[in-house]
C-alpha positions as CSV (number, residue, x, y, z in Angstrom):
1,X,-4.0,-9.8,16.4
2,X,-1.0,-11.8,16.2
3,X,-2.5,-15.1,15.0
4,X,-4.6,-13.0,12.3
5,X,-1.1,-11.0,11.3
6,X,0.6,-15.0,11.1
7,X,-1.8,-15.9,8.6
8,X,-1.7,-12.8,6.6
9,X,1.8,-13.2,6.2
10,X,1.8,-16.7,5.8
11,X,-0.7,-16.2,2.5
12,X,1.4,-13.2,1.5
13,X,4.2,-15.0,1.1
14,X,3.3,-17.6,-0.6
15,X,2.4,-15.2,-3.3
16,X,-1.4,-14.3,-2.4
17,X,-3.3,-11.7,-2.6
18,X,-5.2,-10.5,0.7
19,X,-8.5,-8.0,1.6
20,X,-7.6,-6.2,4.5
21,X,-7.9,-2.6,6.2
22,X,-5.4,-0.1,5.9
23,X,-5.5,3.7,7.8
24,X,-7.4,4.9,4.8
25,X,-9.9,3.0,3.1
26,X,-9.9,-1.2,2.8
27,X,-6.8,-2.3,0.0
28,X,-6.3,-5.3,-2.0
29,X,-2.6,-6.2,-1.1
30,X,0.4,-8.5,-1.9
31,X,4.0,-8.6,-1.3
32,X,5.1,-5.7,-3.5
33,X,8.4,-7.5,-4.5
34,X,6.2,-10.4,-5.9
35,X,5.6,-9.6,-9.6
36,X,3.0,-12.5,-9.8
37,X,1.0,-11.1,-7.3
38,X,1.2,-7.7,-8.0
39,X,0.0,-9.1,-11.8
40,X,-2.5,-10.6,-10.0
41,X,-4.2,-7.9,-8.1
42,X,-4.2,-5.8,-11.3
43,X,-6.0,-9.0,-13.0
44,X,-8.3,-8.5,-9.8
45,X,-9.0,-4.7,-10.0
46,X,-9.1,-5.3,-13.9
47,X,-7.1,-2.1,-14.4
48,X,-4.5,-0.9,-16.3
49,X,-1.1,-2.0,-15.6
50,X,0.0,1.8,-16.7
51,X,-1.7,2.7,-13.3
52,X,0.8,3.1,-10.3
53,X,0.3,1.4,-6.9
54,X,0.7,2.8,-3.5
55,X,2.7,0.5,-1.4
56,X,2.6,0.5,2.7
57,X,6.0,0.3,4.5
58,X,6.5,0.0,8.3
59,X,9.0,2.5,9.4
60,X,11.6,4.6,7.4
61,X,14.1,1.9,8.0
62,X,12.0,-0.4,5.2
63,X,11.7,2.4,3.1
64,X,14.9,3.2,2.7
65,X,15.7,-0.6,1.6
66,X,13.7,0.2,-1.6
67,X,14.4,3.7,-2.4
68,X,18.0,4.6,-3.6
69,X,18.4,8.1,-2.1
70,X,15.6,9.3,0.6
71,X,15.2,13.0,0.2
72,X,15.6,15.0,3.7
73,X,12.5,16.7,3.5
74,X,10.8,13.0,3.2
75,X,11.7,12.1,6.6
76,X,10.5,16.4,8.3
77,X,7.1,14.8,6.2
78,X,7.1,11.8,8.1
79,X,8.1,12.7,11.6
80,X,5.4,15.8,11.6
81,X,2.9,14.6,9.6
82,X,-0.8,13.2,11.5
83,X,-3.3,12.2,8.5
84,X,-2.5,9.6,5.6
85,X,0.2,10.5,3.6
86,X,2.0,9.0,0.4
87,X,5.3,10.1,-0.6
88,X,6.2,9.4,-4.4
89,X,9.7,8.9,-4.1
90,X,12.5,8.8,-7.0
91,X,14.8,6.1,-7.5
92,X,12.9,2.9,-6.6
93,X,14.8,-0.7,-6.4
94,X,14.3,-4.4,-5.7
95,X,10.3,-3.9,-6.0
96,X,7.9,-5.9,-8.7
97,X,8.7,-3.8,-12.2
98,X,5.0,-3.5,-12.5
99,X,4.6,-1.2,-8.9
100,X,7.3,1.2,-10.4
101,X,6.3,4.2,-12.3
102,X,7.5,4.9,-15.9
103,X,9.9,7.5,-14.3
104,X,11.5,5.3,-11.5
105,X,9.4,6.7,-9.1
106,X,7.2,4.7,-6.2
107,X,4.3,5.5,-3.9
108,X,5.0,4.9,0.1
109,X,3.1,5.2,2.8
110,X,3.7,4.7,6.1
111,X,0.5,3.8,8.3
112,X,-0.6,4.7,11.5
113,X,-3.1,2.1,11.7
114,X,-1.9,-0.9,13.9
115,X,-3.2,-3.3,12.2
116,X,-1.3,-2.8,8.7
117,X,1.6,-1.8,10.1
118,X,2.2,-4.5,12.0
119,X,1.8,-6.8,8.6
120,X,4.3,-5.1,6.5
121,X,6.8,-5.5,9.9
122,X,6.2,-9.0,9.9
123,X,6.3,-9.6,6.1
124,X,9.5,-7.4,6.3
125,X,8.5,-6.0,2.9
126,X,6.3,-2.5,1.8
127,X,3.0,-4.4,0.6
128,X,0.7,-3.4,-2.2
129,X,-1.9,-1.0,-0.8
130,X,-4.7,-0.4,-3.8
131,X,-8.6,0.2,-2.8
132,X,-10.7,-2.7,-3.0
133,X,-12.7,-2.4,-5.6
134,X,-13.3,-2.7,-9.7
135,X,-11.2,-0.3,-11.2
136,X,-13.9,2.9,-11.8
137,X,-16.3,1.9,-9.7
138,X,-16.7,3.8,-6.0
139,X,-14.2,3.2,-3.4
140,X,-15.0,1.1,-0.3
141,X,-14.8,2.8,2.9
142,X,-15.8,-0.2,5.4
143,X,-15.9,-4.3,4.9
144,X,-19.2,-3.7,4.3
145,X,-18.9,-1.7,1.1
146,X,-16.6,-4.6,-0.9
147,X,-17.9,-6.2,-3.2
148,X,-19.0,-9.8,-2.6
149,X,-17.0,-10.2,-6.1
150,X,-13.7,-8.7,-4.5
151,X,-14.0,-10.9,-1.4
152,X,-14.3,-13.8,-3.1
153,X,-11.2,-12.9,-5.6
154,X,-8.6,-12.5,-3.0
155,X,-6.5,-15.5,-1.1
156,X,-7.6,-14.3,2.5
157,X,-9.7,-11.4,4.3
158,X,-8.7,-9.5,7.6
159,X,-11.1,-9.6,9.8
160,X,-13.9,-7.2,9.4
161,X,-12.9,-6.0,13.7
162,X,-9.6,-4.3,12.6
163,X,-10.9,-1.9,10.9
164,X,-11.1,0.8,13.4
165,X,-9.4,3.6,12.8
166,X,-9.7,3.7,8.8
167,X,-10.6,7.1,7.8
168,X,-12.4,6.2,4.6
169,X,-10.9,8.8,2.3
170,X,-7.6,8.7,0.3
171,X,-4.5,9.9,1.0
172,X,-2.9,13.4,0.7
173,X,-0.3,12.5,-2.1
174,X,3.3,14.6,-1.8
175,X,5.5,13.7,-5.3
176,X,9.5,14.4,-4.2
177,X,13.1,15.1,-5.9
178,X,16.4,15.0,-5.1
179,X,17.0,18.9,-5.8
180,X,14.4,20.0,-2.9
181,X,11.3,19.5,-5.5
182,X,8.0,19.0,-3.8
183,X,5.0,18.7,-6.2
184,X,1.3,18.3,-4.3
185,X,-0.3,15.6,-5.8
186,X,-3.5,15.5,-3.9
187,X,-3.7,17.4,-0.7
């Protein structure tokens, strides 16, 4: 995994755009501090740039480098939660303008699947984690589901072997304040 990982990050950071698995569904990513590339995978998805992104972090630790104020309840969420969540948090900073809601606020999720955890440690930024397909049309839920028109869009594929442990469905979506607001977003 590590060589795979090394050239994932290598193509990241040179401002690509990569196909690769996440612990939901397979995402179109990039390094979500790179405004190019986050232009770019919009140009890719051919959707709106009005539409949020999630982003994928590694720990808490990278999370809080992008978030002003974490709420507490964020990191109870973390600690005890065991299926795909995104947190919209308030008060995001030093990410792309376009990943950043209208209201300051920024999807993260932190992954339990090995594979694209391990890239956002090594890139040592939360990358872009947006479903790999034309904007409307069905989500993919294996390699085999992307369209030959995505693959051939993006700077560099995962190998189709680290997909295990995907779940193929989105995430439950958990919107938080500052003032102890929780809003469920999609449980």
């Amino acid at each position: 995994m590590k060589e795979v990982i090394d050239e994932a990050v290598r193509v990241l950071k040179e401002g690509g755009v990569i196909l690769y698995p996440t612990d939901t569904v397979w995402g179109i990513g990039c390094d979500a501090t790179n405004e190019a590339a986050v232009a770019r995978v919009f140009q890719i998805k051919r959707r709106s740039e009005a539409k949020s992104l999630v982003l994928l972090a590694a720990d808490l630790d990278m999370v809080a480098r992008y978030i002003r104020e974490i709420p507490s309840i964020a990191i109870d969420l973390v600690e005890v939660n065991d299926a795909p969540m995104t947190i919209v948090y308030p008060g995001a900073q030093g990410l792309a303008p376009s990943v950043v809601a209208e209201d300051g606020s920024v999807g993260i999720r932190i992954p339990q699947h090995e594979f694209c955890k391990q890239l956002a440690f090594r890139l040592r930024r939360p990358l872009v984690s947006t479903s790999a397909n034309i904007s409307g049309e069905p989500t993919p839920e294996s390699f085999a589901s992307v369209s030959q028109e995505i693959k051939d869009a993006v700077d560099w594929c995962a190998p189709r072997k680290f997909e295990a442990g995907a779940t193929g469905r989105a995430s439950q979506i958990i919107k938080l304040g500052l003032r102890g607001e929780v809003e469920i977003i999609r449980a």
